[in-house]
N, C-alpha and C positions, 0 to 999 in steps of 0.2 A: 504494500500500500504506500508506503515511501517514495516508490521509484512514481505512483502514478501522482502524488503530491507534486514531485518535482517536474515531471513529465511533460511537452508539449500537448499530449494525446489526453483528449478530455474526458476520459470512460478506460476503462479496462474492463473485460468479458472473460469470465472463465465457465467450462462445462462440468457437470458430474455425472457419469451414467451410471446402470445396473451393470452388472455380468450378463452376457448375452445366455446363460443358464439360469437368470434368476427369475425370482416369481414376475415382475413386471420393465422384462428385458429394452421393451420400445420405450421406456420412460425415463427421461433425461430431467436437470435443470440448466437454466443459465443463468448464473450469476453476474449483475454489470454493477461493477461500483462508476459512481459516477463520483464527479469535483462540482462543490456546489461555490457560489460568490464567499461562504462561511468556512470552506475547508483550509485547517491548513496543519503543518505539519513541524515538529520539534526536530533534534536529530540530540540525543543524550549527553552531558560530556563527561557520562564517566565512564560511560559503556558503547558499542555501535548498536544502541538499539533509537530506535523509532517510534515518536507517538503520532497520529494522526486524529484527529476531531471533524467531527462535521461530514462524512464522507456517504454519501446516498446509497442503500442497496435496493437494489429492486430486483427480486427471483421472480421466473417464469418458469412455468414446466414447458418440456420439449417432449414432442416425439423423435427420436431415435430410430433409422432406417438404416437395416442391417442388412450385407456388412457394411462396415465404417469407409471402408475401402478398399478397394483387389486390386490387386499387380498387374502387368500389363505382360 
């Protein structure tokens, strides 16, 4: 979440899916953190750690269409 504080890029998107054996395989989420006018972000000085505040998430479920991808 640091790098997206500092970032040009105003969102960052991550996915989570099931195992394509699990009970509900086509079901995915997306996660987008977004940077709102209030975000902003510390950098520690006593450790390399990171605080961030203010930072928007918004989850959606996905369906997931399998496979993910096949070789050519």
């Amino acid at each position: 979440m640091g790098k997206l504080i500092d970032s040009d890029q105003p969102e960052a998107i991550g996915l989570t899916l099931d195992s394509p054996h699990g009970v509900q395989p086509d079901l995915g989420f997306e996660f987008k953190f977004s940077r709102t006018g209030e975000s902003v972000g510390y950098m520690s000085a006593a450790t390399e750690a990171y605080s961030i505040y203010n930072v928007r998430l918004d989850i959606r479920p996905i369906v997931v269409t399998r496979p993910l991808y096949q070789y050519k």
